[in-house]
Chimera marker file (.cmm) of the C-alpha trace (Angstrom):
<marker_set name="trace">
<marker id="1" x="-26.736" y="40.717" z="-52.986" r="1" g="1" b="0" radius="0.5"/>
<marker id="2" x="-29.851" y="38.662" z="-51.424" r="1" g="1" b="0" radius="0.5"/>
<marker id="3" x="-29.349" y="39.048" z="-47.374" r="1" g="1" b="0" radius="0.5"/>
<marker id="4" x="-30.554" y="35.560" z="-47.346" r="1" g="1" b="0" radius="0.5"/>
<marker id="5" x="-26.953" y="34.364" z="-48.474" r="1" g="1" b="0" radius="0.5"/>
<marker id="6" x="-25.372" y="37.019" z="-46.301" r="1" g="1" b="0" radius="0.5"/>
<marker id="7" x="-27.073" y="35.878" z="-43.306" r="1" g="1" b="0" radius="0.5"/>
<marker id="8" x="-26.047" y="32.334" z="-44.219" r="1" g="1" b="0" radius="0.5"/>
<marker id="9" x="-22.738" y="33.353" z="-44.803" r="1" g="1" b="0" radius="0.5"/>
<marker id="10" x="-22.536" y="34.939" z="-40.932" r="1" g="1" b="0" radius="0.5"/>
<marker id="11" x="-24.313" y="32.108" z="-39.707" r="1" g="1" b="0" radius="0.5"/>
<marker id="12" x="-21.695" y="29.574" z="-40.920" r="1" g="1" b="0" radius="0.5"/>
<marker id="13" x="-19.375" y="31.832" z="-39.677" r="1" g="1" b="0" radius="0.5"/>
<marker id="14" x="-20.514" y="31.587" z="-36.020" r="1" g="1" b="0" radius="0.5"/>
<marker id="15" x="-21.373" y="28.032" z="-35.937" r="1" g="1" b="0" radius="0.5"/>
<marker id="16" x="-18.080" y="27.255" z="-36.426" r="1" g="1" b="0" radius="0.5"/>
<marker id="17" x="-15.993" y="29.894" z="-34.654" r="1" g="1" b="0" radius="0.5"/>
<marker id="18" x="-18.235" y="28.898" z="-31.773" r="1" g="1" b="0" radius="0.5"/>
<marker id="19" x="-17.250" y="25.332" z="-32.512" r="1" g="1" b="0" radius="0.5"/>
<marker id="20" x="-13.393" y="26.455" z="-32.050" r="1" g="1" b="0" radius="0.5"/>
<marker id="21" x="-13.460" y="28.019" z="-29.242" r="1" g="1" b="0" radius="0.5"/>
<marker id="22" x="-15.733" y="25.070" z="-27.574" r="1" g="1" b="0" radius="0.5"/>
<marker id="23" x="-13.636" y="22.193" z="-28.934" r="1" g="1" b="0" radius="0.5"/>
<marker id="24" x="-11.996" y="19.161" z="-27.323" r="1" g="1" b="0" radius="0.5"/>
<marker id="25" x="-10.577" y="17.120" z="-30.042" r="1" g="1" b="0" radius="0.5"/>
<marker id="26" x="-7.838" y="18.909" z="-32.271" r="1" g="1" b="0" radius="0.5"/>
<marker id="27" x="-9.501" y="17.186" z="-35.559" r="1" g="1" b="0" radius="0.5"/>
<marker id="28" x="-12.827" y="18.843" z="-34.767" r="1" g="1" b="0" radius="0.5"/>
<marker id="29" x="-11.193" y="22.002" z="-34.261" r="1" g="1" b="0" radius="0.5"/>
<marker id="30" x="-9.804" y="21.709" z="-38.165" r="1" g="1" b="0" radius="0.5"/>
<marker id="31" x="-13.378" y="21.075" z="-38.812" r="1" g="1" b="0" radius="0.5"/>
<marker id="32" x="-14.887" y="23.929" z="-37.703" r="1" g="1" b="0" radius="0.5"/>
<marker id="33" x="-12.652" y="26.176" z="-39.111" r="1" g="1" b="0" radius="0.5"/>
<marker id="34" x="-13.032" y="24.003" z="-42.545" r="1" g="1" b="0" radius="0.5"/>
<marker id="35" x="-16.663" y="25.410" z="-41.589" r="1" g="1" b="0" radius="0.5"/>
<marker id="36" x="-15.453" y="28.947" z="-40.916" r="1" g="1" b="0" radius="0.5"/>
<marker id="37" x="-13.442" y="29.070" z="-44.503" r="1" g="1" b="0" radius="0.5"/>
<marker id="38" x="-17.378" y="27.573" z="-46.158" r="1" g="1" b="0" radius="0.5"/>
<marker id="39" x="-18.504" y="30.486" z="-44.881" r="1" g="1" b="0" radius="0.5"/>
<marker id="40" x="-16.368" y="33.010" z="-47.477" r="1" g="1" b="0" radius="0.5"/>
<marker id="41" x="-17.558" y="30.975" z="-50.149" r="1" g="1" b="0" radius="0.5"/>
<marker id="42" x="-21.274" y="31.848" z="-49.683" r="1" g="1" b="0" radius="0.5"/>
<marker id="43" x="-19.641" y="35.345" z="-48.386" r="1" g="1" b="0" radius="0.5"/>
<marker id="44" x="-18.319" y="35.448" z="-52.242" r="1" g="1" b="0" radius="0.5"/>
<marker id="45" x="-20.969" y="33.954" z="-53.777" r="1" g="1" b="0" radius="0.5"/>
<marker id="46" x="-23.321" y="36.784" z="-52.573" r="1" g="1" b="0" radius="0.5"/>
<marker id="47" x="-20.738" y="39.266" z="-53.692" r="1" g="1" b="0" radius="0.5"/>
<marker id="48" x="-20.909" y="38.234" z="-57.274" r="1" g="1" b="0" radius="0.5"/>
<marker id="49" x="-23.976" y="37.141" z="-57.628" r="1" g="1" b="0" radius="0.5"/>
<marker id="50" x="-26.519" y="39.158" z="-60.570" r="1" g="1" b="0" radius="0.5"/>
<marker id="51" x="-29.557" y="38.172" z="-60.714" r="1" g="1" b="0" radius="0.5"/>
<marker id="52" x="-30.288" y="37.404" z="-65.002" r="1" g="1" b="0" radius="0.5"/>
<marker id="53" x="-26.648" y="37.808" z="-66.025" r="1" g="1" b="0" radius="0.5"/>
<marker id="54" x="-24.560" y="35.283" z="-67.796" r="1" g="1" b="0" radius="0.5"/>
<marker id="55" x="-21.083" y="33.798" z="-67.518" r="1" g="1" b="0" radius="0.5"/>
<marker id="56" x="-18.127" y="36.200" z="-68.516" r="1" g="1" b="0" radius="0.5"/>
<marker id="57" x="-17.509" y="35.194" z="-71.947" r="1" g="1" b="0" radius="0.5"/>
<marker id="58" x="-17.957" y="37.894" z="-74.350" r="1" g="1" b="0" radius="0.5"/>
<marker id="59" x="-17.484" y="35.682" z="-77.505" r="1" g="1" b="0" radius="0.5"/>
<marker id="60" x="-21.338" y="35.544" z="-79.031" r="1" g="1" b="0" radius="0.5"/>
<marker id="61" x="-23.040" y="38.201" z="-76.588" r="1" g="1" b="0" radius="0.5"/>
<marker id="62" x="-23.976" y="41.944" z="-76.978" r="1" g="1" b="0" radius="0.5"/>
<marker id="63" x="-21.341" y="44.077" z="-74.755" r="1" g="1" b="0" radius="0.5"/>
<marker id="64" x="-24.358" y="45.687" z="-72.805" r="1" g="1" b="0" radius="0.5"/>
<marker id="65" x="-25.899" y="42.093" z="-71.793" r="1" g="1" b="0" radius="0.5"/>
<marker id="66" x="-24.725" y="42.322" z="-67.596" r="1" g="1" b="0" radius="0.5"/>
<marker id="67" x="-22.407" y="39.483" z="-67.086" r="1" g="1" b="0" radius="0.5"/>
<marker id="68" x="-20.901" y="37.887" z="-63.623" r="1" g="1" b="0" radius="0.5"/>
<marker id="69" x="-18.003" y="39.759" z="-62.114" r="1" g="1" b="0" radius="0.5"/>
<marker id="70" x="-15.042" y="36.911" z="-63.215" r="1" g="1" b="0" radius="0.5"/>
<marker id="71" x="-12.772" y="38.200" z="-60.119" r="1" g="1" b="0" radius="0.5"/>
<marker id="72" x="-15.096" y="36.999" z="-57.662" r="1" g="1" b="0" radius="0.5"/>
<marker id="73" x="-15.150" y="33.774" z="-59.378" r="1" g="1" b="0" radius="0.5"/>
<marker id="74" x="-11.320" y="33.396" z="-59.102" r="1" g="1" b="0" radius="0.5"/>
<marker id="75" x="-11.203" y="34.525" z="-55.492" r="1" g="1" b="0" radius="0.5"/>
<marker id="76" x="-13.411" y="31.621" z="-54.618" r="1" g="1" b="0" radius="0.5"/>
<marker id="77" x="-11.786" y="28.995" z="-56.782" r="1" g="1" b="0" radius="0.5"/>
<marker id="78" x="-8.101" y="30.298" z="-54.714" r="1" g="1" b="0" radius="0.5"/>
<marker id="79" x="-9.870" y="30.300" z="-51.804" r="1" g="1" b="0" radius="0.5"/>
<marker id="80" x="-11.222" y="26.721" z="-52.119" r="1" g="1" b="0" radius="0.5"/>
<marker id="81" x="-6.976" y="25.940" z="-52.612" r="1" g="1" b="0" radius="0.5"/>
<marker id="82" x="-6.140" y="27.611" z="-49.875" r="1" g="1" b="0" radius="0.5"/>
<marker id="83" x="-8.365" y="25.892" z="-47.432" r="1" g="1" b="0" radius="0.5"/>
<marker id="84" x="-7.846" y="22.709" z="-49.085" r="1" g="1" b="0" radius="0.5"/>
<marker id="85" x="-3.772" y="22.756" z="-47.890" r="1" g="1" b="0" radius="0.5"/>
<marker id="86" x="-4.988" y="24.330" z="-44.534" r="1" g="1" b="0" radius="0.5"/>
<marker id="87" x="-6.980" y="21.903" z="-44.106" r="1" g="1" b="0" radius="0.5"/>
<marker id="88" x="-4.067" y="19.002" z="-44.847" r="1" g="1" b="0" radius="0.5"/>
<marker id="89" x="-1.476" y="20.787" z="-43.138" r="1" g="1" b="0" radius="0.5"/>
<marker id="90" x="-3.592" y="20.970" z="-40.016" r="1" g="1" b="0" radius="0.5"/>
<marker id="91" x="-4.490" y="17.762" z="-40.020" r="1" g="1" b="0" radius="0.5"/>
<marker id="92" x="-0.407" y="16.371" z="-40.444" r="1" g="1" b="0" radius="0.5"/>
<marker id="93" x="0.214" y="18.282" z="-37.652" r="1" g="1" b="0" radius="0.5"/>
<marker id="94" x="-2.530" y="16.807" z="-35.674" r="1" g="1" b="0" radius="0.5"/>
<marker id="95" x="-1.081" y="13.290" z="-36.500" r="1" g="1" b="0" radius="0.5"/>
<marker id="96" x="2.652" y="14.459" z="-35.449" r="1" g="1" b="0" radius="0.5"/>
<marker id="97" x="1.052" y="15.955" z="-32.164" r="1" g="1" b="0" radius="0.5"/>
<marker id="98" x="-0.991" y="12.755" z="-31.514" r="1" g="1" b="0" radius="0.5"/>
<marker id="99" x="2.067" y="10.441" z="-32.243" r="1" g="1" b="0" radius="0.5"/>
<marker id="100" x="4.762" y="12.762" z="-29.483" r="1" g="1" b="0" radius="0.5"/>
<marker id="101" x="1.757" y="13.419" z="-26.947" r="1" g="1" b="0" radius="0.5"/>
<marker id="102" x="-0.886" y="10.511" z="-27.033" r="1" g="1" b="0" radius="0.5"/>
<marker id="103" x="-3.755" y="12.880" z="-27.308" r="1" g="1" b="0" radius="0.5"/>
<marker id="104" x="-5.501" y="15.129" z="-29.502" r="1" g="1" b="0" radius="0.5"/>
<marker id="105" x="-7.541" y="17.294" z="-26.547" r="1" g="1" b="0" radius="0.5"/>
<marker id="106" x="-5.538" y="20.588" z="-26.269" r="1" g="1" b="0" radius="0.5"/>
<marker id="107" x="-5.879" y="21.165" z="-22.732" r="1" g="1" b="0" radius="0.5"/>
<marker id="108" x="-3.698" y="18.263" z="-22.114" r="1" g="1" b="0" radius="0.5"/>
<marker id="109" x="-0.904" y="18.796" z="-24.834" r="1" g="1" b="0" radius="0.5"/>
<marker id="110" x="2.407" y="20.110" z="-23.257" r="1" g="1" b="0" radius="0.5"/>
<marker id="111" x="4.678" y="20.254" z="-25.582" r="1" g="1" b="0" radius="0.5"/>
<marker id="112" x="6.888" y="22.649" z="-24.303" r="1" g="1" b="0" radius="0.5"/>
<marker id="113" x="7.895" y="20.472" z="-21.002" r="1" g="1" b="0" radius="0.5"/>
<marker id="114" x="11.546" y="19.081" z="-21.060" r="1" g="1" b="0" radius="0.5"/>
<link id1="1" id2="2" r="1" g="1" b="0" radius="0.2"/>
<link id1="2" id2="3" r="1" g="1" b="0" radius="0.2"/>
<link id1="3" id2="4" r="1" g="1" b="0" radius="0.2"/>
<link id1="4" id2="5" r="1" g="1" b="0" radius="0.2"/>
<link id1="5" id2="6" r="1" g="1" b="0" radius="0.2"/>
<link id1="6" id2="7" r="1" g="1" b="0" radius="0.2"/>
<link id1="7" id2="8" r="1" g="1" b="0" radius="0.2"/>
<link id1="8" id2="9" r="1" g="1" b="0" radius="0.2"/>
<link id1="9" id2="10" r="1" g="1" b="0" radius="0.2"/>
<link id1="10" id2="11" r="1" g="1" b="0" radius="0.2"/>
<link id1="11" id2="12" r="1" g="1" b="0" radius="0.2"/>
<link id1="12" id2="13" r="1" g="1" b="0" radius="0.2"/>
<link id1="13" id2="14" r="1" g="1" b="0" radius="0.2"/>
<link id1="14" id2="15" r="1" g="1" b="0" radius="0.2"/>
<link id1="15" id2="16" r="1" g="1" b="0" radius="0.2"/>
<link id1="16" id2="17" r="1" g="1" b="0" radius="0.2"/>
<link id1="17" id2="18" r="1" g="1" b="0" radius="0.2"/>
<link id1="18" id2="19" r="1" g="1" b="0" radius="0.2"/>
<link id1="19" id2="20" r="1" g="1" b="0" radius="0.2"/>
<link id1="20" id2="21" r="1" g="1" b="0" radius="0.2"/>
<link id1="21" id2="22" r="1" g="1" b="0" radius="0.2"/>
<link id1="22" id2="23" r="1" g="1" b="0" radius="0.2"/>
<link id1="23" id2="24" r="1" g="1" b="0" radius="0.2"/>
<link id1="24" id2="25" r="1" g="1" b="0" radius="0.2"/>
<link id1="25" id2="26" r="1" g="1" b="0" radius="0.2"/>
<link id1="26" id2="27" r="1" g="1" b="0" radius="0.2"/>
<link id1="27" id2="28" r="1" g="1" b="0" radius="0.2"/>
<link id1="28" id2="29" r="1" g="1" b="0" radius="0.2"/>
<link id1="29" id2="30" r="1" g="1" b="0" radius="0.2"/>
<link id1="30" id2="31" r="1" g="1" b="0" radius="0.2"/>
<link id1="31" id2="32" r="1" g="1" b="0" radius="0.2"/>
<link id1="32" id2="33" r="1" g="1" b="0" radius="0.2"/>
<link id1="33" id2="34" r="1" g="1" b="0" radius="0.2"/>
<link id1="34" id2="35" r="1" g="1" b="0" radius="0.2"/>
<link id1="35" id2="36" r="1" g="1" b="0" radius="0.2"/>
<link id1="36" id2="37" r="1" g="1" b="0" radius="0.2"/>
<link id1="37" id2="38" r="1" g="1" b="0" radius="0.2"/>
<link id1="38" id2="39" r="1" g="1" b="0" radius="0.2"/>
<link id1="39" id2="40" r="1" g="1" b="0" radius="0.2"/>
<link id1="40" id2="41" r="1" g="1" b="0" radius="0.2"/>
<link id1="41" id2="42" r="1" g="1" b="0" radius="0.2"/>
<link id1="42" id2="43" r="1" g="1" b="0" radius="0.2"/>
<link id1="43" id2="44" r="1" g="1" b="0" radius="0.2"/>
<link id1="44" id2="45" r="1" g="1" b="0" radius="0.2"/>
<link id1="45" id2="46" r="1" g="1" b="0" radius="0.2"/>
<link id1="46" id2="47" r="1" g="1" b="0" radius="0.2"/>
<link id1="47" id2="48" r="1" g="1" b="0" radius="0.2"/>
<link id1="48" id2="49" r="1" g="1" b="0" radius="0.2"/>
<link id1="49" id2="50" r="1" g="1" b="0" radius="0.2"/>
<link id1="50" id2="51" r="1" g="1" b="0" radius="0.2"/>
<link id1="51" id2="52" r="1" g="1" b="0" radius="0.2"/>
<link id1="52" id2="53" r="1" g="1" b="0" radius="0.2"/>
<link id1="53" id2="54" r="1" g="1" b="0" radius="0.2"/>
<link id1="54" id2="55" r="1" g="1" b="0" radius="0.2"/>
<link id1="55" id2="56" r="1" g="1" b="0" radius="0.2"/>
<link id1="56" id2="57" r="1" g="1" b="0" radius="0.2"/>
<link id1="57" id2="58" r="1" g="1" b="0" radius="0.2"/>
<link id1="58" id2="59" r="1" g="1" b="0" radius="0.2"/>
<link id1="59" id2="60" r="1" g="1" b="0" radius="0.2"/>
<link id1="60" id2="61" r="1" g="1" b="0" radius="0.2"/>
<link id1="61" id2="62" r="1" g="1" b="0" radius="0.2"/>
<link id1="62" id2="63" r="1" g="1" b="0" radius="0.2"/>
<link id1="63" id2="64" r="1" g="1" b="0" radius="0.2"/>
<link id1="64" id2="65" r="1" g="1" b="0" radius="0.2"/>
<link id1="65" id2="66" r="1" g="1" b="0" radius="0.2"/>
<link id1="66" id2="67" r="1" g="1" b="0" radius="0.2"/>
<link id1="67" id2="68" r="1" g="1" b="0" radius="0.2"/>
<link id1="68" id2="69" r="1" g="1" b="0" radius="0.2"/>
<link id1="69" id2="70" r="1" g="1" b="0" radius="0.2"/>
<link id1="70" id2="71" r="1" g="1" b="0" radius="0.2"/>
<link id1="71" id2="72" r="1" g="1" b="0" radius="0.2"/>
<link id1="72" id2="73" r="1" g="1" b="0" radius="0.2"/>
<link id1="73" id2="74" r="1" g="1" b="0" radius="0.2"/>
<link id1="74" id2="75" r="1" g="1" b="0" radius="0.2"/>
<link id1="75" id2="76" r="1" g="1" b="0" radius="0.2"/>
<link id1="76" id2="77" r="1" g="1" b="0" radius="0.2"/>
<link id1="77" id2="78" r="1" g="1" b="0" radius="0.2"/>
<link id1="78" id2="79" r="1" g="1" b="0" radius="0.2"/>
<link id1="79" id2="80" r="1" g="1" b="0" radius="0.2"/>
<link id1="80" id2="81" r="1" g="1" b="0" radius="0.2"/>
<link id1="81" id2="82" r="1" g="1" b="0" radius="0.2"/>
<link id1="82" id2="83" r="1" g="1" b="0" radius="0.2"/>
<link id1="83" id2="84" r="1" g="1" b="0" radius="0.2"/>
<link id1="84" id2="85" r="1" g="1" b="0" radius="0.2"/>
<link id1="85" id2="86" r="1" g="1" b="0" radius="0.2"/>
<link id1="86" id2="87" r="1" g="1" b="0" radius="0.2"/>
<link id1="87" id2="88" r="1" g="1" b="0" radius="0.2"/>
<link id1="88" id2="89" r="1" g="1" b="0" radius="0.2"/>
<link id1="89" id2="90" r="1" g="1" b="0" radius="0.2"/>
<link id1="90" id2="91" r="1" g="1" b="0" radius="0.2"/>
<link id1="91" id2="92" r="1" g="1" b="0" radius="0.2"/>
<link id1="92" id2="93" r="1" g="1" b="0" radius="0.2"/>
<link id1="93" id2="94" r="1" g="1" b="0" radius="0.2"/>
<link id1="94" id2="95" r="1" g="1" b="0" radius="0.2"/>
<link id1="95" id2="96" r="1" g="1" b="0" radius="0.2"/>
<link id1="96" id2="97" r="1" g="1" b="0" radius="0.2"/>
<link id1="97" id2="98" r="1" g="1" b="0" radius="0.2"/>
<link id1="98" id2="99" r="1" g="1" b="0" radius="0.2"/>
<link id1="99" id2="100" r="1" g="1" b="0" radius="0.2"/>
<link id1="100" id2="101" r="1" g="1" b="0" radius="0.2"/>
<link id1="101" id2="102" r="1" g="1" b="0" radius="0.2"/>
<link id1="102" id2="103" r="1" g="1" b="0" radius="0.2"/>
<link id1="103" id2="104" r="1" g="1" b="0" radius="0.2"/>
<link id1="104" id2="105" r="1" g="1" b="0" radius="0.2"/>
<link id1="105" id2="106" r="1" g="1" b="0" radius="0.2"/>
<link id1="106" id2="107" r="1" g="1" b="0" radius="0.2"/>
<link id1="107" id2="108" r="1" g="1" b="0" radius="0.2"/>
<link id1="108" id2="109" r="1" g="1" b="0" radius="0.2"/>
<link id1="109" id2="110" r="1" g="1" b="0" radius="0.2"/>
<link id1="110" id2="111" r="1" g="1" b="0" radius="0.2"/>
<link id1="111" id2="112" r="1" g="1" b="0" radius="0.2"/>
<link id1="112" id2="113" r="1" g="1" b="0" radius="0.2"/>
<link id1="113" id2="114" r="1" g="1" b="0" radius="0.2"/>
</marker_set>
């Protein structure tokens, strides 16, 4: 693991739970935590990252030639789908909140007044 990516990783991370906490606007709220999820991606990156080894096909190598852990690789790609419908649930729900309240800032949403 290179702590450059690590550090990255973290960094991401705090950019954009800083950005949650600090938001205004519902749809930049979605955004930073579309920029919280990027940050498990360079997280898993890291992780399976070896420096000089190939893909993990074992058709025309040597068995001892290192290869890239093929877990990690699947992690990210179900990661990336789980964001992905995060991501557009998040942002329905945003339009359905804007359309019954008039605004998207959620200090001013009441939604449980009757």
């Amino acid at each position: 693991m290179t702590y450059v990516a690590l550090g990255v990783a973290a960094w991401l991370f705090v950019i954009g739970a800083y950005g949650m906490v600090t938001s205004k606007h519902l749809v930049h709220l979605c955004i930073c935590l579309i920029v919280v999820q990027t940050s498990t991606y360079v997280l898993l990156s890291a992780i399976g990252f070896r420096a000089g080894a190939t893909a993990p096909v074992f058709y025309d190598i040597s068995l001892s030639t290192p290869a890239v852990d093929s877990v990690v690789q699947a992690l990210m790609l179900t990661d990336i789908v789980v964001e992905a419908t995060v991501a557009a649930l998040l942002l329905a729900l945003i339009v359905q909140i804007d359309k019954r309240t008039g605004t998207v800032d959620p200090n001013k949403i009441d939604l449980m007044k009757g």
